[in-house]
C-alpha positions as CSV (number, residue, x, y, z in Angstrom):
1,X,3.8,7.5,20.5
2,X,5.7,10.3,18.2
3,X,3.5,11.8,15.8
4,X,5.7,13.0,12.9
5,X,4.5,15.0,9.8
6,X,5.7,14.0,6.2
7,X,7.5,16.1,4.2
8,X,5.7,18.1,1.2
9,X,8.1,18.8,-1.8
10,X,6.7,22.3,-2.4
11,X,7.3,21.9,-6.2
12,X,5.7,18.9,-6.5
13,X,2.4,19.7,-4.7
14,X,2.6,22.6,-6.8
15,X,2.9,21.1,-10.4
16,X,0.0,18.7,-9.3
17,X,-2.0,21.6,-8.1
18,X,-1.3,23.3,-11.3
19,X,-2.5,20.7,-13.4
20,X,-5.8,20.7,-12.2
21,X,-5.6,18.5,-9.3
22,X,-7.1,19.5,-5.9
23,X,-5.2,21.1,-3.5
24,X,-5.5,18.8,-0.7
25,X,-4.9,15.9,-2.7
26,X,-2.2,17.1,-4.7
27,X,-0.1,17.7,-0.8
28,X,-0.8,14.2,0.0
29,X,0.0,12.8,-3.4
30,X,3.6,14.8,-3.1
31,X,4.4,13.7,0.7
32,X,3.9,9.9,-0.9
33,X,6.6,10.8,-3.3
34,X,4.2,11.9,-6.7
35,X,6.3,14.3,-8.8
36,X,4.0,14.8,-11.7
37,X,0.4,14.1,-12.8
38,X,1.9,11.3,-15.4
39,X,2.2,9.3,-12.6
40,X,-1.3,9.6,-11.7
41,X,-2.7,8.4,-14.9
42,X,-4.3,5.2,-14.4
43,X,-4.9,4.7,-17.9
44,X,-4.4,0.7,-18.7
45,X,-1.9,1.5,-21.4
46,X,0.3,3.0,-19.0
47,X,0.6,-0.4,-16.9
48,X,3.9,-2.1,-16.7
49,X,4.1,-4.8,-20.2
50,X,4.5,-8.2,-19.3
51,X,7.7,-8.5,-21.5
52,X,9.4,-7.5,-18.8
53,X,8.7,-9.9,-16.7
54,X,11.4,-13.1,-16.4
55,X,9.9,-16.2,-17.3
56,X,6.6,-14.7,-18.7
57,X,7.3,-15.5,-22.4
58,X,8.4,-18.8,-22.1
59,X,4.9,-19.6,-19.6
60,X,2.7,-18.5,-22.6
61,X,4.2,-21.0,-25.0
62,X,4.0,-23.9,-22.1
63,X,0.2,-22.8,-21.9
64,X,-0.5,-22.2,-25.5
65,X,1.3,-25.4,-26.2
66,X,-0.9,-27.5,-23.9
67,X,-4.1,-25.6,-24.7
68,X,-3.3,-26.6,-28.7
69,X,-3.2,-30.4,-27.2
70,X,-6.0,-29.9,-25.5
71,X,-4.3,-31.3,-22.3
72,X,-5.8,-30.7,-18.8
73,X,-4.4,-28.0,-16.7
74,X,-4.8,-27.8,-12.8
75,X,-4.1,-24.8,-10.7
76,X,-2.9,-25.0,-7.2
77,X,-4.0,-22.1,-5.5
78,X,-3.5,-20.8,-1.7
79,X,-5.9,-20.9,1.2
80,X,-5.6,-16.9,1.6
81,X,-7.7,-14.0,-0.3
82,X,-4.7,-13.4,-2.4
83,X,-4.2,-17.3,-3.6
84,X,-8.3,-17.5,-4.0
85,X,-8.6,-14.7,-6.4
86,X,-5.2,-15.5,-7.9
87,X,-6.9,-18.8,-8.3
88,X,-10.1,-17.3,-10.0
89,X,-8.0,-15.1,-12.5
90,X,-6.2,-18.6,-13.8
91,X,-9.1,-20.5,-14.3
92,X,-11.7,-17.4,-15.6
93,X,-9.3,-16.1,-17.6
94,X,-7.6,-19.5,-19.2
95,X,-11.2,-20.3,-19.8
96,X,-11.7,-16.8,-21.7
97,X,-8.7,-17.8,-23.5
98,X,-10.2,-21.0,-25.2
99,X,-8.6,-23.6,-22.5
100,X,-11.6,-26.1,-22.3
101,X,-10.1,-28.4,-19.4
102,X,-9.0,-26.2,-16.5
103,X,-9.7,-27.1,-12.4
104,X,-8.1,-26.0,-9.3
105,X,-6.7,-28.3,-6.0
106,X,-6.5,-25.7,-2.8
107,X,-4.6,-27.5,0.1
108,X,-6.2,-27.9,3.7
109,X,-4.7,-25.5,6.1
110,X,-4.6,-28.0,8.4
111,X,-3.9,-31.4,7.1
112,X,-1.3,-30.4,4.0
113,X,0.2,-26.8,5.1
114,X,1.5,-24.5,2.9
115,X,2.4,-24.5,-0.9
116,X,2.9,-27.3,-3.2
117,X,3.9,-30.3,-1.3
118,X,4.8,-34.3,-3.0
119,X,0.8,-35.0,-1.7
120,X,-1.0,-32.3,-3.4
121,X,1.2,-33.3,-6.7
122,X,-0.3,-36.6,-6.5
123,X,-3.5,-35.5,-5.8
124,X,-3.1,-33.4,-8.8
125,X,-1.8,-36.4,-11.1
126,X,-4.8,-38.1,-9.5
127,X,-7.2,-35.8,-11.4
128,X,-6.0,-36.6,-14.5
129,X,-4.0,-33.5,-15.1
130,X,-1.1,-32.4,-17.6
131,X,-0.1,-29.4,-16.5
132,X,0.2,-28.0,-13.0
133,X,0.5,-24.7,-12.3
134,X,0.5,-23.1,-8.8
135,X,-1.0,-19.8,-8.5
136,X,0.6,-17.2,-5.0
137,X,2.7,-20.0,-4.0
138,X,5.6,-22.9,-5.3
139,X,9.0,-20.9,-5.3
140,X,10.0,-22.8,-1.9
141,X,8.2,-25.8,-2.8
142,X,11.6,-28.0,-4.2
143,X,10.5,-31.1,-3.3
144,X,6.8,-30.5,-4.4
145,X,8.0,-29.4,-7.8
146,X,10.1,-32.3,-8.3
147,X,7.7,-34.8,-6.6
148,X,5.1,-33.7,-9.6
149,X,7.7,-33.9,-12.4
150,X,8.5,-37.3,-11.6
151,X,5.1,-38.0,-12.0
152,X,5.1,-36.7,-15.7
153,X,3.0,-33.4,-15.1
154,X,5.1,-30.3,-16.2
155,X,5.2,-27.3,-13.6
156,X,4.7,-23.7,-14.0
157,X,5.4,-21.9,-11.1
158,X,3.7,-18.5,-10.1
159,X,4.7,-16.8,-7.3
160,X,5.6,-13.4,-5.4
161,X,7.3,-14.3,-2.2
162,X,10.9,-14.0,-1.7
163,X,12.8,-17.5,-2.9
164,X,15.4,-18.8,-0.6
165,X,18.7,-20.2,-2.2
166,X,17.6,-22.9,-4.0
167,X,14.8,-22.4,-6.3
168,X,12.7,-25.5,-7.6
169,X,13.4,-27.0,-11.1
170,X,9.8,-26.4,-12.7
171,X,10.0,-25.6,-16.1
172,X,8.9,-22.0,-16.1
173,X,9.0,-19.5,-13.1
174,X,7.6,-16.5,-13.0
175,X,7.9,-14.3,-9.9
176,X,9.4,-10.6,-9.7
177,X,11.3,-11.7,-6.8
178,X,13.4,-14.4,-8.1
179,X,17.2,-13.8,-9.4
180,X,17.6,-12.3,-12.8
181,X,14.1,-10.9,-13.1
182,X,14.6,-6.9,-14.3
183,X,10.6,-6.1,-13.6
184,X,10.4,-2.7,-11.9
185,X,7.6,-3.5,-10.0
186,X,8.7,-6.2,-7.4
187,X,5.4,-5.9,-5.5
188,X,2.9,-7.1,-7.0
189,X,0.8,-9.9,-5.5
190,X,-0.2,-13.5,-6.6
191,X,-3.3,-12.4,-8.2
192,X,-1.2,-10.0,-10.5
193,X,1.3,-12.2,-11.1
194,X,-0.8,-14.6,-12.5
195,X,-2.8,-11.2,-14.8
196,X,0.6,-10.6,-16.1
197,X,0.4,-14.2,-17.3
198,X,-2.8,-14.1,-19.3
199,X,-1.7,-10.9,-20.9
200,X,1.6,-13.2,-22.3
201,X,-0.6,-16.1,-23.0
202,X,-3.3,-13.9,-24.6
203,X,-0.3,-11.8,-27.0
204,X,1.1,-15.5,-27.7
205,X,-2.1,-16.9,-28.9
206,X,-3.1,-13.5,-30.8
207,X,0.3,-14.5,-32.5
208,X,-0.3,-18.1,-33.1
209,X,-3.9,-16.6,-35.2
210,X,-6.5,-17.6,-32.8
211,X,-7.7,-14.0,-32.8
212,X,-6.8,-10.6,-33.5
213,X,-6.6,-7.3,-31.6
214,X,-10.4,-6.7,-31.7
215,X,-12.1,-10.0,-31.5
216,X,-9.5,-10.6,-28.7
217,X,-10.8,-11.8,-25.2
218,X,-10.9,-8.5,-22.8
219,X,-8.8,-9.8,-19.7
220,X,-9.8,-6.2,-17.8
221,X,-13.2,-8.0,-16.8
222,X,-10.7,-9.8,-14.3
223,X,-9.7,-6.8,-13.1
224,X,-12.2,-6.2,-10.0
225,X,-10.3,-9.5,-8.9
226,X,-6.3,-8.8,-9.6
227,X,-7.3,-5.6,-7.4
228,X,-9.6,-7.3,-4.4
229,X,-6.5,-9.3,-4.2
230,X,-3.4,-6.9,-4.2
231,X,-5.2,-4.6,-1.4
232,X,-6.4,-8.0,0.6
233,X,-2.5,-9.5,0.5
234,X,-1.4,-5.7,2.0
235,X,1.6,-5.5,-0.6
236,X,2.7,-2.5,-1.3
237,X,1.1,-0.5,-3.6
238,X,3.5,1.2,-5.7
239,X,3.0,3.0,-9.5
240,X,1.7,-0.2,-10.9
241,X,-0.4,-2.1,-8.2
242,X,-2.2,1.6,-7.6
243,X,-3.2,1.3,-11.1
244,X,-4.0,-2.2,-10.7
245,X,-6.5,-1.4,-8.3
246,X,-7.7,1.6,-9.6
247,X,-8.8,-0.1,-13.0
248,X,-10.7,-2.5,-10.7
249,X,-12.4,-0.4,-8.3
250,X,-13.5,1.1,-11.6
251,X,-14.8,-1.8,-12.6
252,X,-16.4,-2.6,-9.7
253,X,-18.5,1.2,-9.1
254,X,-19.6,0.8,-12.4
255,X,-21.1,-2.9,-11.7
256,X,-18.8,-4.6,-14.1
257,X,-17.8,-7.6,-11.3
258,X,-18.3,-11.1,-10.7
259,X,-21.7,-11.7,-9.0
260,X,-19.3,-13.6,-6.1
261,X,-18.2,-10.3,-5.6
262,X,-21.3,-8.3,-5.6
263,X,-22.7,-11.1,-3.2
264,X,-19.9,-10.6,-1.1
265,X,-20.9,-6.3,-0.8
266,X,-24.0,-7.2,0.1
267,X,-23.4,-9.6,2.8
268,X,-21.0,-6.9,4.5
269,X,-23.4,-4.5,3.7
270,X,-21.3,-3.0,1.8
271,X,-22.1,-0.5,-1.8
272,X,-20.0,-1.3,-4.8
273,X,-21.2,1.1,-6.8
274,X,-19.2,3.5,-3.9
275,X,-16.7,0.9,-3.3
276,X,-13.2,2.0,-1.9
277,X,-9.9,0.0,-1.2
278,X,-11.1,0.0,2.6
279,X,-14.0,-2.5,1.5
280,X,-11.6,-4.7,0.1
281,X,-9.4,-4.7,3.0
282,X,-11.8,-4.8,5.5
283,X,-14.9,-6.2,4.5
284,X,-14.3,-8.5,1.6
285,X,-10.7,-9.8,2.3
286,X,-11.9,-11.2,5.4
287,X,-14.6,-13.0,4.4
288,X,-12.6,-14.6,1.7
289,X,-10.2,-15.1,4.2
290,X,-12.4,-16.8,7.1
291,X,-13.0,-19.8,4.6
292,X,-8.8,-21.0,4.5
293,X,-8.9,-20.1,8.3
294,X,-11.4,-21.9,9.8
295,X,-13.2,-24.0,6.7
296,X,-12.0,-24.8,3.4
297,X,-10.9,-21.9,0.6
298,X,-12.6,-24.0,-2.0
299,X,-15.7,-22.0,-0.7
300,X,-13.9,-19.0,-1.2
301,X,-12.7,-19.3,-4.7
302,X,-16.0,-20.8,-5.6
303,X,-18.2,-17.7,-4.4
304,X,-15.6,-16.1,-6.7
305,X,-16.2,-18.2,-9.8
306,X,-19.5,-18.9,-10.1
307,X,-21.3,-16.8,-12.3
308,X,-25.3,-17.6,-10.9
309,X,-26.2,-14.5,-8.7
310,X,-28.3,-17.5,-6.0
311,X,-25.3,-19.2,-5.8
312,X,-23.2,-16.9,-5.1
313,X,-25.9,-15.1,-2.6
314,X,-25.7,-18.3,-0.8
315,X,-21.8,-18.9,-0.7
316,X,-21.6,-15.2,0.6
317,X,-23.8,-16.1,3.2
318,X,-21.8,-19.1,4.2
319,X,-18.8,-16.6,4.2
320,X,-19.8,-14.1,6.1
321,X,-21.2,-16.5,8.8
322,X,-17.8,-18.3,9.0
323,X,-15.7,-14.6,9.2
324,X,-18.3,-14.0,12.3
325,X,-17.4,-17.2,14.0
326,X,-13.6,-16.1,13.5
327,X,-14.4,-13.1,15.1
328,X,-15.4,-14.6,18.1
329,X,-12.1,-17.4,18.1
330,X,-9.8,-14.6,17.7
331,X,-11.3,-12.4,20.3
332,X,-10.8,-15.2,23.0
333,X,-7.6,-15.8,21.4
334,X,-6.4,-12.4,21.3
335,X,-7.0,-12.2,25.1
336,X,-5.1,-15.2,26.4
337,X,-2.5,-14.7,24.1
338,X,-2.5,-10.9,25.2
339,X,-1.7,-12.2,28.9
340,X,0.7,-14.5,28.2
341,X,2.7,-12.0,26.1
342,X,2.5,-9.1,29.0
343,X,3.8,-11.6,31.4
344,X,7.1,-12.0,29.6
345,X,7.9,-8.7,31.4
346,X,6.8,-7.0,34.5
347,X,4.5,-4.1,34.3
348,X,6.6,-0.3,34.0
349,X,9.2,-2.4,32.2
350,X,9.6,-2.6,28.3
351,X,8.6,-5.4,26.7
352,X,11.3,-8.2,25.3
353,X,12.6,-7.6,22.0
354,X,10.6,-10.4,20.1
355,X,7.4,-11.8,21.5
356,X,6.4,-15.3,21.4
357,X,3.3,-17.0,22.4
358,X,1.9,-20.7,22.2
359,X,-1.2,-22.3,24.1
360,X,-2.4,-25.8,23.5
361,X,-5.6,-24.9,22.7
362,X,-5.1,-21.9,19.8
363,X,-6.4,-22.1,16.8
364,X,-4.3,-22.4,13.9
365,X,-6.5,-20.6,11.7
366,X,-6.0,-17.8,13.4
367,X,-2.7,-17.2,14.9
368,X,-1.5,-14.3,12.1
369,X,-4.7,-12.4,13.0
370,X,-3.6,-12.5,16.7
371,X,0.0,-12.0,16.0
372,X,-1.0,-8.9,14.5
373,X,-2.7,-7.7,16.9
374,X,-0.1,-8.3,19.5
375,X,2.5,-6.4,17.4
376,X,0.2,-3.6,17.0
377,X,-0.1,-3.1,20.9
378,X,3.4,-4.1,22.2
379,X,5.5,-2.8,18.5
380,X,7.4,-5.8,18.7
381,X,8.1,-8.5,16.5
382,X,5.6,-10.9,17.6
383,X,5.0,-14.6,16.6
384,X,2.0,-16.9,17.7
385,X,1.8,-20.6,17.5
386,X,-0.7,-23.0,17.4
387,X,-0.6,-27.4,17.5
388,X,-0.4,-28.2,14.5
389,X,-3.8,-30.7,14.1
390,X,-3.2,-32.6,10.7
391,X,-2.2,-36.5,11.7
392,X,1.4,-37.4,12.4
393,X,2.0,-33.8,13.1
394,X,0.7,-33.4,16.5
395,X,4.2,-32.6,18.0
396,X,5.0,-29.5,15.6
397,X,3.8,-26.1,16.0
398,X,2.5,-24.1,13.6
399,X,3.4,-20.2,14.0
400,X,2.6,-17.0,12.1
401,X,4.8,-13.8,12.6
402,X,4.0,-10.3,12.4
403,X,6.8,-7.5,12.3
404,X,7.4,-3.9,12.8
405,X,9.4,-1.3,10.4
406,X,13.0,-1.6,10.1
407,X,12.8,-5.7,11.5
408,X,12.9,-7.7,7.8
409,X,10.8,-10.9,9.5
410,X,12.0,-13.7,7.0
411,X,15.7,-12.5,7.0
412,X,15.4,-12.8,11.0
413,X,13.9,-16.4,9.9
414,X,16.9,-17.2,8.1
415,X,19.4,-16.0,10.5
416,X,17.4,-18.2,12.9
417,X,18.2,-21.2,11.1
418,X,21.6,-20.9,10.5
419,X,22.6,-20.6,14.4
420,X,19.7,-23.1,15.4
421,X,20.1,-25.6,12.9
422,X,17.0,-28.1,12.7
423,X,14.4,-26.4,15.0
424,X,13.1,-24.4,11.9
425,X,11.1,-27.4,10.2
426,X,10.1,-24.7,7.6
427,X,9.6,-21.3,6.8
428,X,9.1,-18.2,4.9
429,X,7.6,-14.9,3.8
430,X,8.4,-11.4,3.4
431,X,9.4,-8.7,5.5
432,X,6.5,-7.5,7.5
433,X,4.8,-11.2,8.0
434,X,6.3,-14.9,8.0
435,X,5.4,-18.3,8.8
436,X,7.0,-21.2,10.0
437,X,7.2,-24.7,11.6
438,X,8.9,-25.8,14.5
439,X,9.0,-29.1,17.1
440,X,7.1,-28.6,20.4
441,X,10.6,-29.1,22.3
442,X,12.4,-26.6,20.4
443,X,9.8,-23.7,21.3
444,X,12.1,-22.7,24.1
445,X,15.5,-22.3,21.5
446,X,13.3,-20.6,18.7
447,X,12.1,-18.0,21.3
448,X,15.6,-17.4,22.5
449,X,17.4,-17.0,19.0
450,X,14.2,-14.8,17.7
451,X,15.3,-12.8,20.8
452,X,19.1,-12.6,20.6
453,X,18.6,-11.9,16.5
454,X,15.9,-9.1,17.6
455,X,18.2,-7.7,20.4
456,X,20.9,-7.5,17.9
457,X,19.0,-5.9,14.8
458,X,16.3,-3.8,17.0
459,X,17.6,-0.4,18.5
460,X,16.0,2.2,20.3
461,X,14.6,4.4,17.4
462,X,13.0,1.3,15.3
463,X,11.7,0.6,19.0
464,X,10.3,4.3,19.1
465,X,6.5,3.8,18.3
466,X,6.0,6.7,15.4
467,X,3.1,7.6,13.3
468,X,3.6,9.5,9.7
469,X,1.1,11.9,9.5
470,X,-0.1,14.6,6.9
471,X,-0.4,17.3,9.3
472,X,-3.0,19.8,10.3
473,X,-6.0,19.5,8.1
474,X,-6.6,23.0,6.9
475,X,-10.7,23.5,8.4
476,X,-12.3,24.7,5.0
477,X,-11.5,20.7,4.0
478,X,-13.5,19.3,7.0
479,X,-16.5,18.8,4.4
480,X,-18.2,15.8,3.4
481,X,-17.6,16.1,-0.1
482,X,-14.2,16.1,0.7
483,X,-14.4,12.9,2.9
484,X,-15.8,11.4,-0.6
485,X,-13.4,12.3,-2.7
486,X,-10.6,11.2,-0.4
487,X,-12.2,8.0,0.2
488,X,-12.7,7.2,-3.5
489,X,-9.1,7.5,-4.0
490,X,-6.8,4.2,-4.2
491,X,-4.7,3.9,-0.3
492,X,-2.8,1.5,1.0
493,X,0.2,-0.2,2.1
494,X,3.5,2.0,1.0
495,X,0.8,4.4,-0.1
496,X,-1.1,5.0,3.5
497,X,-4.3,6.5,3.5
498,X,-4.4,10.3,5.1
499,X,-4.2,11.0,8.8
500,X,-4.1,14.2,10.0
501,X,-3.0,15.5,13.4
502,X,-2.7,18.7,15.8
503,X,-4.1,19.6,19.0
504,X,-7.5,19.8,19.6
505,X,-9.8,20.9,22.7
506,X,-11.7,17.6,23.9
507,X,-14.9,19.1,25.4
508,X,-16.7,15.9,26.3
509,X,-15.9,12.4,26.4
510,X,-17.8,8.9,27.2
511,X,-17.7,5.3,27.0
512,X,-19.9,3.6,24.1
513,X,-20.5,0.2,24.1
514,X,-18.1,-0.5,27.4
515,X,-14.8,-0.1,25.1
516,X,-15.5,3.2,22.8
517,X,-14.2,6.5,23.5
518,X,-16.8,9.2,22.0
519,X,-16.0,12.4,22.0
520,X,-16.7,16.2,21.3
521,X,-13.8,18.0,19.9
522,X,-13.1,21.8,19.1
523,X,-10.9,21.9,16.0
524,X,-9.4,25.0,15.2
525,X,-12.2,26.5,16.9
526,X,-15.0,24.8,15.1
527,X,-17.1,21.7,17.3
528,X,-16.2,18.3,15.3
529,X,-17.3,14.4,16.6
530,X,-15.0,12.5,17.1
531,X,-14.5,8.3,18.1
532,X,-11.7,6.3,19.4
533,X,-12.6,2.8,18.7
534,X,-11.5,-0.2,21.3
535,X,-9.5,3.2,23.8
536,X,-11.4,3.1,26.6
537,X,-8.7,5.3,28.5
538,X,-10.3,9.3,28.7
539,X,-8.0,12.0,26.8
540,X,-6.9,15.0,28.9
541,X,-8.6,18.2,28.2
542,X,-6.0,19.2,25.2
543,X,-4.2,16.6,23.2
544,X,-2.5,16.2,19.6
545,X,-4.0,13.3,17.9
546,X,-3.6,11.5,14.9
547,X,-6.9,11.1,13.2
548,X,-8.7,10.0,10.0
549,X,-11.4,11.7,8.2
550,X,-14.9,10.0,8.1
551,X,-18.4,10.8,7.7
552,X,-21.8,9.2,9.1
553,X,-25.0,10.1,8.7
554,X,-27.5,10.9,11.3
555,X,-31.3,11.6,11.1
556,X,-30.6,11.9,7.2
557,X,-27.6,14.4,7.6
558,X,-24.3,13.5,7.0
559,X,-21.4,15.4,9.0
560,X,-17.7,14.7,9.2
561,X,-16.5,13.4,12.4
562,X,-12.9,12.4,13.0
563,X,-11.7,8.5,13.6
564,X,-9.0,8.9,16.4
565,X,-5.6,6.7,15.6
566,X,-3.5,7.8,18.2
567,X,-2.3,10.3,20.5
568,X,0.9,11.9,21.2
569,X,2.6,10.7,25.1
């Protein structure tokens, strides 16, 4: 592991320091790239408009249209935490809008796969609707799209993934992603994606005279969602999606959220009245997420509708009891798939340059978890597979991929398909995560052309495990107050949270709980606690680590300790 230190424009951390920003802040905003304090202001006004978004106009006169017929509109959601609240921002917020006939259809993991498929349009003509719209997923779903127009029901698709070459023939598209769309911000999730969409619909209706600027419907109640969402779906959180997030943590800490959300804080034990990105990353994301992996998301996007505090208590409840028996599948997962992976290659060698494991009995709920996690300890491109369960397609395999920086997963995908032509049943995604289908018998070819594609694109420095770090944390900051403020702040992917690193002294080390390394560290001469979750290997008696700040409290007294990431080999 190389521990590298990011580079702080000295001007930059100056001008933020000069406008009144603190100082340690104002070097980590400049190493992320932060020039000036405008950039900081979260203000709502100074979010992207939706104008600029391709497709956006014309989707507010398809709604408005059909909400002046009074025809019935169905969204199609996905079963991750991303299509769930995407899901519950359509229907909350068309229903804020005046739509009186709005429901959802979420597909099974198992038994209908991924997007909108010819099935799930019937199932949605079925219902008796108009108007289908798919929320986080549809721009690869062709035959889906046309299977529903054929049927008479007019398609809006909204969507953030990349689209291939052909793009379905629904009669609006909006996604940031697709050809010809100018939007600066080309990250933004399916939850925001579908915001942007109300804001149209909302300025198209305020034109059309069903209200005016001030007895207009206030969308920024949905807010706590559009940002639970974006940090959950690990996009990258650039000028817009910050401010996103910011406006609904906001939100949240001031007790302005759904009670589905509230109920979920409490069953992770969680405060949202100190509520940070982490929590939605960590502790709600996943308990949203549990529901499309091993149950049904319907739960999911219920606990996020329902606006009876018991109800949601109880859907919480059934959440957070379904996340702890994923746990416990992906721990015995995580181990067999960890052996089968280590014995692609013997033990002093490197591993191959893509990884891919399959077992008979994984779960397929879980395999992007696991892939993950194998990536995270080999840094390799790594998919896992799982039989796929739903009837008639008990000879495919199911697989979720997980990549490292520099290896673009769904190009690799693509590349994949072209020189193994039909043993890619489907696929898709982004760069840094992908799914896809493939026969049982062509396991064998998709493993070697993953390999030869990974062999080709993957040299030795993407191969070089490195960690960007802020540096040596100057000791007057190792205060608690300062672990709060830094914590309050809105990190995440493309905008990582801070982790320090130097050498320290380890004075003392033990196991906790038979796979914790605790430990008792002298930083620049001071004693500081320290922990190094799931490293059970001891630390030799000076070491340059990578470490986060954190504090817990003990016999009523809080004091900083430091979270060990890594350390330098």
């Amino acid at each position: 592991m190389k521990l590298l230190t990011r580079d702080v424009p000295p001007r930059s951390a100056w001008a933020l320091e000069q406008s009144g920003i603190h100082p340690l802040l104002a070097r980590l905003y400049a190493a992320r790239g932060v020039h000036t304090p405008e950039e900081l202001d979260d203000a709502l006004g100074k979010l992207l408009p939706p104008g600029g978004l391709k497709g956006v106009q014309e989707a507010a006169h398809l709604l408005a249209d059909a909400m002046a017929a009074d025809q019935q509109l169905c969204i199609v959601a996905d079963y991750d935490c991303d299509g769930a609240t995407a899901c519950a921002v359509a229907v909350r917020g068309l229903r804020m809008l005046g739509a009186r006939r709005v429901n959802y259809l979420v597909p099974d993991r198992v038994v209908d796969g991924y997007g909108l498929t010819p099935p799930i349009a019937q199932r949605v003509k079925n219902q008796g609707a108009d108007v289908l719209i798919t929320v986080d997923n549809g721009i690869a779903s062709v035959e889906g799209v046309a299977a529903a127009q054929s049927l008479g029901l007019k398609v809006l698709v909204t969507d953030h993934h990349l689209p291939a070459e052909q793009l379905p023939g629904a009669e609006v598209i909006v996604n940031p992603n697709q050809p010809g769309c100018d939007f600066p911000s080309k990250s933004m999730a399916g939850v925001g994606v579908m915001f942007y969409v109300l804001l149209a619909l909302r300025a198209e209706l305020r034109q059309r005279g069903q209200f005016d600027q001030a007895s207009q419907p206030k969308l920024d109640a949905l807010l706590p969602l559009v940002a639970l969402g974006t940090v959950a779906d690990v996009v990258k959180l650039d000028a817009n999606n910050r401010r996103l997030v910011a406006q609904g943590l906001k939100r949240v800490r001031a007790g302005a959220l759904p009670p589905g959300m509230a109920a979920l804080f409490r069953a992770a034990g969680r405060e949202a009245s100190r509520a940070t990105t982490f929590d939605f990353g960590f502790a709600l994301g996943p308990r949203i997420n549990a529901a499309g992996r091993l149950s049904d998301m319907t739960l999911g996007i219920e606990c996020l509708l329902t606006n009876d505090p018991t109800r949601a208590d109880e859907l919480a409840r059934q959440l957070d009891a379904i996340n702890r028996e994923r746990r416990v599948i992906e721990g015995d997962m995580r181990e067999m798939a960890m052996e089968m992976a280590e014995s692609l290659f013997e033990e002093g060698e490197t591993p191959p340059p893509a990884i891919c494991v399959f077992d008979p009995d994984f779960h397929e709920g879980v395999v992007g978890i696991v892939a993950s996690r194998l990536k995270d300890k080999l840094h390799r491109p790594t998919f896992v597979f799982a039989a796929s369960t739903a009837p008639g397609k008990e000879h495919e395999l199911k697989g979720s991929g997980r990549s490292i920086a520099g290896f673009h997963l769904r190009d690799a995908l693509d590349l994949v398909a072209k020189r193994a032509p039909g043993v890619l049943l489907r696929f898709g995604g982004h760069a840094m995560a992908a799914g896809c289908t493939v026969a049982e018998e062509h396991f064998e070819v998709f493993e070697e052309t993953l390999n030869r594609v990974a062999m080709e694109w993957l040299d030795a420095a993407t191969l070089q495990r490195r960690l960007e770090t802020d540096g040596p944390l100057p000791p007057e900051y190792r205060r608690t107050e300062l672990v709060d403020m830094l914590h309050a702040e809105v990190w995440g992917q493309g905008f990582a949270p801070p982790v320090f690193s130097e050498e320290v002294e380890v004075l003392s080390q033990r196991l906790v709980g038979e796979k914790h390394l605790s430990l008792k560290l002298k930083h620049q001469g001071q004693p500081v606690d320290g922990i190094w979750f799931n490293r059970a290997e001891p630390l030799p008696a000076r070491v340059k680590v990578a470490y986060r700040l954190d504090a817990d409290e003990w016999q009523g007294q809080k004091r900083v300790r430091f979270l060990i990431e890594a350390a330098e080999a």
